[in-house]
Backbone as JSON Lines, residues from 0, in Angstrom:
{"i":0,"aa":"X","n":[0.81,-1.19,0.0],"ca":[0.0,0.0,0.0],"c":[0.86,1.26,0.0]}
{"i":1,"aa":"X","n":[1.74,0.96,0.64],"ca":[2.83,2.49,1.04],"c":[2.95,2.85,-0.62]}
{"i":2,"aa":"X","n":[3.72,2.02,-1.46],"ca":[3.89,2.58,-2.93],"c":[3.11,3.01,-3.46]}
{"i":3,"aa":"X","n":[1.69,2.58,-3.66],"ca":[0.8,3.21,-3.69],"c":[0.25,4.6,-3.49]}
{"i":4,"aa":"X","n":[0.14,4.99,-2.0],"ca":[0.09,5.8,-1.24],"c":[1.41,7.18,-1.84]}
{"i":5,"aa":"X","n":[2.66,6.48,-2.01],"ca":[2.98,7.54,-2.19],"c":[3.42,8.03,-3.51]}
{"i":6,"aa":"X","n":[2.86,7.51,-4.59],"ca":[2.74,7.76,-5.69],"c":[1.79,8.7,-5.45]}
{"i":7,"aa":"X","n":[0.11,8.4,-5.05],"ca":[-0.72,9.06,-5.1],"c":[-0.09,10.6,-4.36]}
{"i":8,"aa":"X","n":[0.01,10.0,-3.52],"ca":[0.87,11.98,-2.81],"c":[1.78,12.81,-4.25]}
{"i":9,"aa":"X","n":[2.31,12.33,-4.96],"ca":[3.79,12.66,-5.65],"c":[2.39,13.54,-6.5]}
{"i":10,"aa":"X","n":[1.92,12.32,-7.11],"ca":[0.33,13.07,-8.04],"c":[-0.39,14.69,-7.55]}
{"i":11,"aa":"X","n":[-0.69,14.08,-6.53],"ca":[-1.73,14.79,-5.33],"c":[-0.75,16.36,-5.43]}
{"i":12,"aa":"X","n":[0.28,16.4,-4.89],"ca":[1.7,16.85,-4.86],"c":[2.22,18.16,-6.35]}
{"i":13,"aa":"X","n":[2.2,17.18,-6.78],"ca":[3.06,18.27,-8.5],"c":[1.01,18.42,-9.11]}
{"i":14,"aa":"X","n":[0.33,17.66,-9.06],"ca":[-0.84,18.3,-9.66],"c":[-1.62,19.91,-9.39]}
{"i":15,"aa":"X","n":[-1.5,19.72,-7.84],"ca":[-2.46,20.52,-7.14],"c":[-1.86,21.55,-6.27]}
{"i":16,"aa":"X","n":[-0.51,20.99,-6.22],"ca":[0.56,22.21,-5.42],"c":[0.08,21.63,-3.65]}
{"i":17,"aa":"X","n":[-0.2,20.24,-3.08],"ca":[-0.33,20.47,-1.69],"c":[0.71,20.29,-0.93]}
{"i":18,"aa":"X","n":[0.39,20.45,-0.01],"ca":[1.66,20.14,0.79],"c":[1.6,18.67,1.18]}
{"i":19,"aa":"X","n":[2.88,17.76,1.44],"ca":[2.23,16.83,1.56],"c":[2.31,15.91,2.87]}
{"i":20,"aa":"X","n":[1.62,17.25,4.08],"ca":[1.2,16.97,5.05],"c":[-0.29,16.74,4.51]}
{"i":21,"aa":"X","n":[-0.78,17.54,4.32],"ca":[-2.21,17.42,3.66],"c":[-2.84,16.63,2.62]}
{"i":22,"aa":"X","n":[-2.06,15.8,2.56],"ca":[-2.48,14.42,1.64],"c":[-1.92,13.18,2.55]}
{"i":23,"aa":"X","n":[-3.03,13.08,3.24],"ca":[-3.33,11.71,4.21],"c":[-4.37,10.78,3.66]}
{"i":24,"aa":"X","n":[-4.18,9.73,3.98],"ca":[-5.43,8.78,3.64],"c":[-6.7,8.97,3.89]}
{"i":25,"aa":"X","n":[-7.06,9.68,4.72],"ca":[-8.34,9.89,5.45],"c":[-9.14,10.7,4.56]}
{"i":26,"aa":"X","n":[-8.37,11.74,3.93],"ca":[-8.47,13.29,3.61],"c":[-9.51,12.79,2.17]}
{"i":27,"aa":"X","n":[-10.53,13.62,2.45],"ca":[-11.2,13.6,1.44],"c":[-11.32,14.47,0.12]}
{"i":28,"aa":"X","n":[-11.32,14.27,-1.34],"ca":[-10.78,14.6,-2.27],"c":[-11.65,16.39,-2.65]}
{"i":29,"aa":"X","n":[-12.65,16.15,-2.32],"ca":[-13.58,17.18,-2.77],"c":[-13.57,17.72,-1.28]}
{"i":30,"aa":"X","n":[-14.34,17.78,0.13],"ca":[-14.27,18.22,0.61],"c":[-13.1,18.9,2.29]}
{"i":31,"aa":"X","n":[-12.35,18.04,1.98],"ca":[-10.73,18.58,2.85],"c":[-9.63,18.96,1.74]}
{"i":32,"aa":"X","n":[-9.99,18.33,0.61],"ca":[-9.05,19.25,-0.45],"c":[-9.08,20.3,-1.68]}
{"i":33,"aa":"X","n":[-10.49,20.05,-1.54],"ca":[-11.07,21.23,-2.33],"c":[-11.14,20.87,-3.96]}
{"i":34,"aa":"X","n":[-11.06,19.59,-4.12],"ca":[-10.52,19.27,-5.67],"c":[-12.44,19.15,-6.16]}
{"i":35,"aa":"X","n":[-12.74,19.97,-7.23],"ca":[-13.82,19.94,-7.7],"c":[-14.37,18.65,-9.06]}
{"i":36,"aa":"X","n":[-15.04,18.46,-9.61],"ca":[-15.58,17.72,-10.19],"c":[-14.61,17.38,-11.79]}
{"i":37,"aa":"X","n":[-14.49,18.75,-12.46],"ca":[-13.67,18.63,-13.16],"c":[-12.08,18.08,-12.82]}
{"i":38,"aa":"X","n":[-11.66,18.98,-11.85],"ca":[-10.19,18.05,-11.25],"c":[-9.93,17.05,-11.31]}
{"i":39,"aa":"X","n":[-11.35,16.38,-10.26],"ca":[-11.49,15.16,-10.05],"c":[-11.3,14.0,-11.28]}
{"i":40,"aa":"X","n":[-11.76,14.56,-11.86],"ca":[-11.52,13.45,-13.18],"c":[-10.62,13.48,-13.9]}
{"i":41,"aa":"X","n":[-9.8,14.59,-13.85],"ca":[-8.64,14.71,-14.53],"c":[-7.48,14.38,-13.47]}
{"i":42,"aa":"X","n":[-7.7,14.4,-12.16],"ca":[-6.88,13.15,-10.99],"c":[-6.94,11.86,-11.59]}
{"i":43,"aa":"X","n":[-8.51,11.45,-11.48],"ca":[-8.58,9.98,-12.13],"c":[-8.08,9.43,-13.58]}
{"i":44,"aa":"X","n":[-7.8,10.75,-14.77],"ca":[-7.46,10.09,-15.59],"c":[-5.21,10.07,-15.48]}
{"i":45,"aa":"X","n":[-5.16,11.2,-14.31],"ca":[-3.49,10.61,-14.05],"c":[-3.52,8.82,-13.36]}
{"i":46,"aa":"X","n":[-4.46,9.12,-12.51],"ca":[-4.32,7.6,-11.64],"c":[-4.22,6.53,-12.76]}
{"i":47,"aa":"X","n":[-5.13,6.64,-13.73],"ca":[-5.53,5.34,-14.7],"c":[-3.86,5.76,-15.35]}
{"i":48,"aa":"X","n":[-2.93,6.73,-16.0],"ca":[-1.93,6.6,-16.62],"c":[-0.71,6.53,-15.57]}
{"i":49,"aa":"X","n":[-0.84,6.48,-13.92],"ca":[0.35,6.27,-13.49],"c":[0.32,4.71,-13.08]}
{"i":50,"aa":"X","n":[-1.05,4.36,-13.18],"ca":[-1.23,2.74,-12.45],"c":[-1.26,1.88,-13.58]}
{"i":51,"aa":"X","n":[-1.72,2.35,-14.73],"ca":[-1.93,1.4,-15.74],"c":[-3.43,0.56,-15.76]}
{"i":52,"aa":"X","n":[-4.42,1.58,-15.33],"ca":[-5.61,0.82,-15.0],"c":[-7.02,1.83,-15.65]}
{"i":53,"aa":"X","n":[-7.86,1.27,-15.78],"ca":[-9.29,1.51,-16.0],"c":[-9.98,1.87,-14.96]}
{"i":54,"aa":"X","n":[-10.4,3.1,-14.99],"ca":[-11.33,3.6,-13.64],"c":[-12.72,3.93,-14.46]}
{"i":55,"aa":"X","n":[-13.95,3.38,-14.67],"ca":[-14.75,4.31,-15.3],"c":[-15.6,5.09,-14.13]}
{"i":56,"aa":"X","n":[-16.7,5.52,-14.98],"ca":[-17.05,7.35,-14.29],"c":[-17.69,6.28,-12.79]}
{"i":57,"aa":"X","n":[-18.35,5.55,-13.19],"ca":[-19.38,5.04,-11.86],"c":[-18.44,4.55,-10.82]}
{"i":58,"aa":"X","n":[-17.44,4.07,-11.29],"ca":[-16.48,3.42,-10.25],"c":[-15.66,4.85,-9.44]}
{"i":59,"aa":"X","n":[-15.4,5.39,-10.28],"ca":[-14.82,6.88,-9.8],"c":[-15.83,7.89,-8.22]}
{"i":60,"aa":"X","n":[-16.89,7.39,-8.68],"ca":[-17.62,8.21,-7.79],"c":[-17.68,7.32,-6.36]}
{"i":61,"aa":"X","n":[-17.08,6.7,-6.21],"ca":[-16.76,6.31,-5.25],"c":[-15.41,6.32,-4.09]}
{"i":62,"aa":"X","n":[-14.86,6.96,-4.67],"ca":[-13.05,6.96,-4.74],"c":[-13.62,8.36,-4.18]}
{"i":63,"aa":"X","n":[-13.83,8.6,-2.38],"ca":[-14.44,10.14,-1.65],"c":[-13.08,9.79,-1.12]}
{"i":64,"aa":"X","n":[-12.53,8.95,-0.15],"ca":[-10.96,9.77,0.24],"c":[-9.7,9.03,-0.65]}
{"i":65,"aa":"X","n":[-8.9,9.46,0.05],"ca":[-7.69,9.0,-1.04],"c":[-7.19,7.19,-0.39]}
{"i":66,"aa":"X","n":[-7.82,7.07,0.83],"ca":[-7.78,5.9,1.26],"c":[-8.64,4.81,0.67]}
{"i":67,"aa":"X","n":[-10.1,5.45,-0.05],"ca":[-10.91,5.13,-1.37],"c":[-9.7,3.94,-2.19]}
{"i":68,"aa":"X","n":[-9.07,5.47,-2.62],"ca":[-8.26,5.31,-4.2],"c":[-7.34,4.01,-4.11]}
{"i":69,"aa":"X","n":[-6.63,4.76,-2.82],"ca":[-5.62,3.55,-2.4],"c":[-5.96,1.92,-2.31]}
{"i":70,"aa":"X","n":[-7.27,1.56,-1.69],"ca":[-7.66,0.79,-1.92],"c":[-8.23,0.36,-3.12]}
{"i":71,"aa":"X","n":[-8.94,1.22,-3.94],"ca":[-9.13,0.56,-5.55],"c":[-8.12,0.58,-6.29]}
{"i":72,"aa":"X","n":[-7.01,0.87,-6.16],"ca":[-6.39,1.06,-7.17],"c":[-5.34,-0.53,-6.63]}
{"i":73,"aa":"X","n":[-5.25,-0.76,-5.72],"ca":[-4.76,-2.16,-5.24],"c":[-5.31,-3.22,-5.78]}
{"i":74,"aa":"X","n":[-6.66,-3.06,-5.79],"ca":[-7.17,-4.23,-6.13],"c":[-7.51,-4.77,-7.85]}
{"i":75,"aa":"X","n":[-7.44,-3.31,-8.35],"ca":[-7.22,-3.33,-9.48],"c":[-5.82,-3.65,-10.4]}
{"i":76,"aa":"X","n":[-4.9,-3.54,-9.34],"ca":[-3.46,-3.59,-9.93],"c":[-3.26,-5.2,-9.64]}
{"i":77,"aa":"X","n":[-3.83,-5.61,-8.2],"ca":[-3.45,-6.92,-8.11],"c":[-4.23,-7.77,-9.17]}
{"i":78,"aa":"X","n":[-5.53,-7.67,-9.5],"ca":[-6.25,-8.42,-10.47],"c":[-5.3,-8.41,-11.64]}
{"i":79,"aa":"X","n":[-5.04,-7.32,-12.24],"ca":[-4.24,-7.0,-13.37],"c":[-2.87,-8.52,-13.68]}
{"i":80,"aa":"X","n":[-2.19,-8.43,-12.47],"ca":[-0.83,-8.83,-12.14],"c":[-0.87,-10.43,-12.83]}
């Protein structure tokens, strides 16, 4: 999970300018980070090109903290493998 995790920060990080105290697992994407609808999907389409994976829109709307992501994006990478 950690690699994971801190890919998503590196993203989170050079995308959005946070600091990356403020990209914790808990932290939720829209409302503790302020990332709006459009963002949001343009987060999800880095995630799908740094993971190598398929997120579509319905699955996306589920991915509210980054502990979400972290966990789909695991399970999607391990299926993959």
């Amino acid at each position: 999970m950690n690699n994971i995790f801190d890919r998503i920060r590196a993203i989170l990080n050079k995308q959005f300018r946070f600091s990356l105290d403020q990209i914790q697992p808990e932290a939720e994407f829209e409302h503790e980070l302020g990332i709006d609808s459009r963002e949001f999907f343009e987060l999800i389409n880095e995630f799908e090109s740094a993971f190598d994976i398929e997120i579509n829109a319905e699955e996306a709307t589920t991915l509210v903290t980054i502990q979400d992501a972290i966990n789909y994006i695991e399970t999607k990478t391990i299926t993959c493998d």
